[in-house]
N, C-alpha and C positions, 0 to 999 in steps of 0.2 A: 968037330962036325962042320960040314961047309954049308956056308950060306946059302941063304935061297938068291939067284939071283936075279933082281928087279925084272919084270915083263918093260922094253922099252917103249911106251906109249906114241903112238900118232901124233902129229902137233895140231892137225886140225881137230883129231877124238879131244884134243884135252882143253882147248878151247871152247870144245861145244861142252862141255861137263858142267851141270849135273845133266841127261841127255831125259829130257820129261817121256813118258810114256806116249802110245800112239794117240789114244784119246785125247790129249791133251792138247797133240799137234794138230788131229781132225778141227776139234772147238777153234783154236788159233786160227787156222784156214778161213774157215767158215763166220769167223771173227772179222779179219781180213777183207775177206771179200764181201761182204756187206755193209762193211764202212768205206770201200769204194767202188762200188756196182755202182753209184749214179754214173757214173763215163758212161757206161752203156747206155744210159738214158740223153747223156749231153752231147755224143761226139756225135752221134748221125744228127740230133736239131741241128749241131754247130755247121755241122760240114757241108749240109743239105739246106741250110741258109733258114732256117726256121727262126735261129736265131739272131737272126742279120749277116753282112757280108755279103755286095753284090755280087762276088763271081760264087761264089757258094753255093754250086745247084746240083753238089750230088745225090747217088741215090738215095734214101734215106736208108733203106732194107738191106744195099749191098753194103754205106759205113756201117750199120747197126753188126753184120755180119764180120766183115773187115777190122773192126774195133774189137771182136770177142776172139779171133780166132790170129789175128794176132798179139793178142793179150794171153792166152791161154800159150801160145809157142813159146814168147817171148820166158815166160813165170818158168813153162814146165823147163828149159834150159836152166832158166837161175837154180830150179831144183838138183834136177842132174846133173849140172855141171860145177857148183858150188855150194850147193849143198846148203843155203843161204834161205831163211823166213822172209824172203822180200819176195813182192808180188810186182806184174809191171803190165802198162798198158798205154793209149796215147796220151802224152801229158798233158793236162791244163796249162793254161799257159800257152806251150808249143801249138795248139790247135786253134787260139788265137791270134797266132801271129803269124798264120798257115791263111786264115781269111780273110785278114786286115792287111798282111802286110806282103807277104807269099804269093798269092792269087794277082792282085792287081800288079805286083812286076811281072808275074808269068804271063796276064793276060795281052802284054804290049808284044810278047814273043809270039802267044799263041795264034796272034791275030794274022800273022804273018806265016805260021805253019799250015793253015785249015784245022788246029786241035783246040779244046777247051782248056782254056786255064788252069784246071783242078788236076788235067792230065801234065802240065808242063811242070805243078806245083810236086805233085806225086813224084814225080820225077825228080825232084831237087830233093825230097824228102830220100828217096834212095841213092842217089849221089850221096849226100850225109851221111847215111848208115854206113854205104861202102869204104868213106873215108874214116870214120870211126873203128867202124873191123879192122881195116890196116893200122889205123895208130893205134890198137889194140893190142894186134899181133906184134907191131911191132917194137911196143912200149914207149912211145913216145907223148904219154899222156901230161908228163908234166912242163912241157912245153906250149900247148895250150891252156894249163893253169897259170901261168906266166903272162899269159896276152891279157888278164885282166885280174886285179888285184881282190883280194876276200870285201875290201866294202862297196866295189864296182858290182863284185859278182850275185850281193845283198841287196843293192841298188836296181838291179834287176828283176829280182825276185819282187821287191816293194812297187816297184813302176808296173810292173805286169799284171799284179794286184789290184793297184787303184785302177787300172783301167778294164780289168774284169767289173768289176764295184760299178765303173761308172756304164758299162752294158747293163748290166743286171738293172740297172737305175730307168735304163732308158726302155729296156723292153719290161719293163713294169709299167710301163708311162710313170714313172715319178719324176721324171727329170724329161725336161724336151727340151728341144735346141731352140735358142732364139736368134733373131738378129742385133738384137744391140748387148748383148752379153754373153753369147755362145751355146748357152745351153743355163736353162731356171728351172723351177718347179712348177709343173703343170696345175693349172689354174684350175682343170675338171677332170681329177683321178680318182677321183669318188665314183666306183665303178665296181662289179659282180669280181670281173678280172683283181682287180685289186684286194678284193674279200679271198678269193684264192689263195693267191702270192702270198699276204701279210698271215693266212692260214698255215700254208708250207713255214714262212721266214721264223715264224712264233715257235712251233716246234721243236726246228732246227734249232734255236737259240739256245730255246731252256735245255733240251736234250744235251747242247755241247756247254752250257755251263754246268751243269749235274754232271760232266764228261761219263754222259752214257753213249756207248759204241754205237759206230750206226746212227748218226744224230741228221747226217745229210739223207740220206735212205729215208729215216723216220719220216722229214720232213716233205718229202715229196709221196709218200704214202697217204699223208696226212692232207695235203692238196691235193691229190686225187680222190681223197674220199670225199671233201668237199663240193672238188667239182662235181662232182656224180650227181650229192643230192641236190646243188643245185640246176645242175642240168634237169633232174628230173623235176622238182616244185615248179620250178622259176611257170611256166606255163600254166599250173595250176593256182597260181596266185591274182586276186581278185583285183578288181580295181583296173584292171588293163596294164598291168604293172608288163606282162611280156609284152605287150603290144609299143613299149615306150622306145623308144630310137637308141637311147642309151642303152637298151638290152638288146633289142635285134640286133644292134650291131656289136656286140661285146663279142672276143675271142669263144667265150663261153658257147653263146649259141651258135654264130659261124662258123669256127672252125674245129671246138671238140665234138670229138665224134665218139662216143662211150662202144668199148666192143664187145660182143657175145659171147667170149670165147676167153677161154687162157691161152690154150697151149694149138700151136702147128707146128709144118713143117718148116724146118727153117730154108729162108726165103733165098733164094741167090745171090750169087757173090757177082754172076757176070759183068753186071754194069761197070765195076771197078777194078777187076779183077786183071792185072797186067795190063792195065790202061795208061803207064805213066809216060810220059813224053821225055825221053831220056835224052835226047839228040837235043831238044829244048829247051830240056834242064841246065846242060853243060855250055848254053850260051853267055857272053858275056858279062852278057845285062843280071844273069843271073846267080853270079858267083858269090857277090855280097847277103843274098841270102843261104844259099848253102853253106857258108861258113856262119853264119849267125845260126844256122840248124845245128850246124856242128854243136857249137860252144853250147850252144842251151842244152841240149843231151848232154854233153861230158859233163857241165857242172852241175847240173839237175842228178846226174847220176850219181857222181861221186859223194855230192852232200845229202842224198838220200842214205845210199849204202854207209857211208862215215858215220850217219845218223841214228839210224836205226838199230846199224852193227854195235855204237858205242851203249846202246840203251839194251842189248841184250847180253851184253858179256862178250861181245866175240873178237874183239879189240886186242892186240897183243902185244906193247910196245910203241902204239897210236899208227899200228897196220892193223889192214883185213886181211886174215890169212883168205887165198886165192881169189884176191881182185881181179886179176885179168881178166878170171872165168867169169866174175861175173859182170864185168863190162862189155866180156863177148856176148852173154847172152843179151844184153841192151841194146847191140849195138844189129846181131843177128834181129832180133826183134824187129829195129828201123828199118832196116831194110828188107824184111818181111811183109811190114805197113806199112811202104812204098808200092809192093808188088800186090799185097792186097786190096789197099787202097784208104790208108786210113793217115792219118799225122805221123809226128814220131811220138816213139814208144819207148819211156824212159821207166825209170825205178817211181813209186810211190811212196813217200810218208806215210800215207794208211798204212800201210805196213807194219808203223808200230804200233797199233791196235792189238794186232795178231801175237806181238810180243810181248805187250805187255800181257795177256792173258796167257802166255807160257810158250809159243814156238820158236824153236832154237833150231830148227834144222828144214833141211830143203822139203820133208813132208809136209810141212804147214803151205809152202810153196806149191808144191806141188798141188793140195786139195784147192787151192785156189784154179791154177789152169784146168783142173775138171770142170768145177763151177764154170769157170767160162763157157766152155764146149756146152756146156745143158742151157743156157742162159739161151742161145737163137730159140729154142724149143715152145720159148714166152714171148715169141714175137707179136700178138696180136696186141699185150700190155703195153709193151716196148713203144709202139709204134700207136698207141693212143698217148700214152703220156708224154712222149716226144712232139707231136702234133699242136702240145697247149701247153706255149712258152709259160704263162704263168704258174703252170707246175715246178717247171725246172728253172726258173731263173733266181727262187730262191737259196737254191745250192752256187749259183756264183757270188754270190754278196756272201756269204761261209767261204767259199772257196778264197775269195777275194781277202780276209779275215786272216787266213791261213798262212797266206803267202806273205802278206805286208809287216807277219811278225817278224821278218828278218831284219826290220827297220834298227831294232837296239841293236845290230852287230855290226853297222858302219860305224867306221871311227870317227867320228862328228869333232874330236878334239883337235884333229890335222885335218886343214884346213884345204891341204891341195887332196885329198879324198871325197870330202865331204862334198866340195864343189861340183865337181866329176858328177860324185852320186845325188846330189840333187838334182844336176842339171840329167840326168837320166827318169829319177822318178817323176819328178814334173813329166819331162818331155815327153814319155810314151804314152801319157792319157790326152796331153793339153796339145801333141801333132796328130793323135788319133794313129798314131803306127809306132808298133815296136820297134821298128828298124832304127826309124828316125831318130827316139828320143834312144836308142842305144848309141845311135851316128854321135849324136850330141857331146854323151860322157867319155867316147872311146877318145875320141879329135882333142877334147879340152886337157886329157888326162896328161899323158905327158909333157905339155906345155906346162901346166899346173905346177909339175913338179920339179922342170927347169926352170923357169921364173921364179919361184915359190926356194928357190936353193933348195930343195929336198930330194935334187935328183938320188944323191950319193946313199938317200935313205931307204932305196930297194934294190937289188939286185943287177947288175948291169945287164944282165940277159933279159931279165925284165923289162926295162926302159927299150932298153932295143926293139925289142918284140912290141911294144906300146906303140914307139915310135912309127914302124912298119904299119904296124894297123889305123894308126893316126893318119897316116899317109896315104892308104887304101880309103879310109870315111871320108878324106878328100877328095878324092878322086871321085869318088863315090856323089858326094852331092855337086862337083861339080857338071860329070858327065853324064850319068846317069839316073837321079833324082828328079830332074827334070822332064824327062820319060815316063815317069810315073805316074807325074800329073801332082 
C-alpha cells in the first residue's frame, strides 16, 4: 500500500499554529487598542502645545485626526502585508523630541522660509519615513543597527523616559523650575488640578500592578470623571470656596470645558494635511534630526516587533518570518504621518496586551486599524479631555515607567558602555533635548572604546560607523548647536 504523502506546510501557517479562532482575534484587537487609545488623547495635546513646547501650535482637531488615520493605515498594512498582531501609531517618545527638539532647529529654517516650524518639522518627519522605505527595500537595516550598540540603544529608551516623568512632573505643577537649583518642588501644589492628576495617576497604578489591561485608558477615565464632578460642585460649595483665587484660577475652572455630546462629525484634516516643508526639511541645519528620526523608528521598531513576536510564538530560529513587510508597513505609516501631519509612527508594545490575550495573526491588527477610523466619530470627548492636561499627564509618568524599564539591559559591567549610557540618560532630561543628550553618548562612545582598549571587542564595521557618527555629533555641536540657541 502507498503511503499517504505529507501535505507540505506554509512556513509562515506553521509558525502561526495553533491559529485561535476569529473571536478570539476580535477580543485581542479590542484588547490592543484600548491599552493604547490614550495617543489619541496625548498626540494632539502634545502637538498643539497643550502640553508644552513653544513652537507646538498645531491644530489640535487636524493631529487628533492625522494621529487616527494614520494609525489606522499604518496597522491595517501590518495586517495585510504581514499578517503580524502588532498595532502602530505616532510614538511616545518620537513626538517628544518632535517639540522639544525637531521644532526649535526647524524653527531657525522656518524663519527664513515664511513657513511655521511644525511645517519644516512635518517635513523631516517624511524625509525619515522616505529613508526608512528605501532601507527597507533595500535591506540594509543592519547597518543602522551598527551606528549604536544594544546598551546605547537601552540608554535611549531610559533618557527619553525620565524626561517624559519630568514633563508630566512639571505640567502637574509638582516640580517648577527654580533659579538656584534648576527645577524643586512646588511650594503650593495643593490645588483642584492636583486632586485630578493624583485621581487619574492612583488608578493607573493600582490597574498596572493588578496588570489589568487598559490601565492607562482606565486612568484617564477615571480623571475625567472627577473632573466632571468637580466642575460641577466646586460652584455649589459654601463658604465662597469657588470664589477663592486658587480655584478661579485653577485649569479646572478656566480651561475645562465639559461637552454635551459624544459623538460628530469627524473634524478636518485641512490645517495639516500636506503641510510639510520639504524643501526645509532637506536643509542643512536639519539633517542631524532626520537621521535621529530615522534611528528611533528603526530601533523602536525592531525591538517592538522582536518583542512582541518572541512573546507570541512567532520567532523561528531568533527571526520574524516577513520582517521587511513589516517594517514597510512602519515605515509607509511615517511617511504617511508626515503628509498627514502627525509625528512618526512606529510599532507599539501594547501590542502585547492583544497577545497575550490570544492574537497570533494580522486579524487582531487589523480590528485595531478599524477602531481607529471610528475613534474621529468621538471627537467632542477627545477634544474635552485633551483641553485638561491634568487628565492626561498622568499617563506620561506610566508612560515614563514603561520605557525606563530598559535600564537592566545596559551592560553596566563594561565600563566603556555604561559611560556612553549614562552620559545619555542624564543628558536628555538635565539639556532638556533629546538630541543633545543623544549628541553626548554617540561622540563619547567610540573614544570610550579606543582609550578603554576595547575597541577590538565589537565589530570593525561597528566602530567605523560609531566613529563616522562621532564625527557628524561634532560637527554637529560645533556648527550648528549654536543656532539653536
Amino acid at each position: 500500500m502507498k503511503p499517504k504523502s505529507k501535505k507540505k506546510k506554509n512556513d509562515g501557517d506553521r509558525f502561526l499554529k495553533p491559529r485561535p479562532d476569529l473571536w478570539t482575534e476580535v477580543v485581542a484587537g479590542l484588547t490592543t487598542f484600548f491599552t493604547m487609545s490614550y495617543i489619541v488623547f496625548l498626540q494632539p495635546a502634545i502637538l498643539s502645545g497643550a502640553l508644552g513646547g513653544e513652537f507646538a501650535t498645531m491644530d489640535f482637531d487636524a493631529v487628533m485626526m492625522a494621529t487616527c488615520l494614520a494609525a489606522a493605515l499604518a496597522t491595517g498594512l501590518m495586517a495585510l502585508l504581514a499578517n503580524l498582531p502588532i498595532a502602530q501609531a505616532p510614538g511616545m517618545g518620537e513626538n517628544f523630541f518632535f517639540i522639544y527638539t525637531v521644532l526649535p532647529a526647524a524653527a531657525v529654517v522656518a524663519a527664513g522660509r515664511g513657513t511655521e516650524p511644525w511645517q519644516v518639522g512635518l517635513g523631516a518627519v517624511f524625509v525619515a519615513g522616505v529613508l526608512f522605505l528605501i532601507l527597507t527595500v533595500i535591506g540594509v537595516r543592519g547597518l543602522l543597527l551598527r551606528a549604536i550598540s544594544p546598551s546605547m540603544r537601552c540608554a535611549i529608551s531610559v533618557g527619553i523616559g525620565l524626561f517624559i516623568g519630568l514633563i508630566g512632573l512639571e505640567k502637574a505643577k509638582i516640580v517648577m523650575a527654580s533659579p538656584a537649583t534648576g527645577v524643586q518642588l512646588n511650594p503650593h501644589m495643593v490645588s483642584v488640578d492636583l486632586i485630578v492628576f493624583l485621581s487619574g495617576l492612583l488608578v493607573m497604578v493600582a490597574l498596572y500592578a493588578r496588570k489589568i489591561r487598559g490601565a492607562i485608558l482606565g486612568g484617564i477615565v477615571a480623571a475625567l470623571f472627577v473632573a466632571l464632578l468637580l466642575h460641577a460642585i466646586m460652584p455649589l460649595l459654601p463658604f465662597g470656596i469657588a470664589e477663592m483665587e486658587s480655584v478661579k484660577s485653577s485649569m479646572l475652572m478656566s480651561q475645562f470645558k465639559p461637552t454635551g455630546s459624544i459623538f460628530s462629525l469627524p473634524p478636518s484634516i485641512a490645517p495639516t494635511f500636506m503641510q510639510m516643508d520639504i524643501v526645509g526639511a532637506v536643509a542643512f541645519k536639519m539633517w542631524p534630526m532626520i537621521l535621529i528620526l530615522l534611528f528611533m523608528d528603526v530601533f523602536d521598531t525592531l525591538g517592538t516587533l522582536v518583542g512582541v513576536s518572541e512573546q507570541a510564538g512567532l520567532m523561528k530560529d531568533g527571526k520574524l518570518p516577513r520582517a521587511r513587510r513589516a517594517m514597510l508597513s512602519d515605515a509607509v505609516g511615517t511617511v504617511a504621518g508626515g503628509m498627514l501631519g502627525t509625528s512618526t509612527v512606529t510599532s507599539y508594545i501594547e501590542s502585547a496586551a492583544g497577545v497575550q490575550q490570544g492574537g497570533r495573526t494580522g486579524v487582531t491588527a487589523l480590528v485595531v486599524a478599524v477602531m481607529f477610523l471610528l475613534t474621529p466619530f468621538f471627537k467632542p470627548v477627545i477634544e474635552m479631555v485633551g483641553s485638561y492636561p491634568a487628565i492626561t499627564t498622568p499617563a506620561l509618568l506610566i508612560v515614563a515607567v514603561m520605557m525606563m524599564g530598559a535600564v537592566r539591559r545596559i551592560d553596566w559591567d563594561d565600563f566603556t558602555e555604561a559611560f556612553p549610557s549614562m552620559l545619555i540618560i542624564i543628558g536628555i532630561p538635565m539639556t532638556y533635548s533629546i538630541s543633545d543628550g543623544l549628541a553626548m553618548g554617540f561622540f563619547i562612545y567610540p573614544l570610550a572604546k579606543i582609550l578603554g582598549g576595547r575597541a577590538k571587542s565589537i565589530e570593525r564595521m561597528t566602530l567605523v560607523v560609531s566613529i563616522i557618527v562621532a564625527l557628524l555629533v561634532a560637527l554637529y555641536f560645533i556648527f550648528l548647536r549654536p543656532e539653536f540657541g
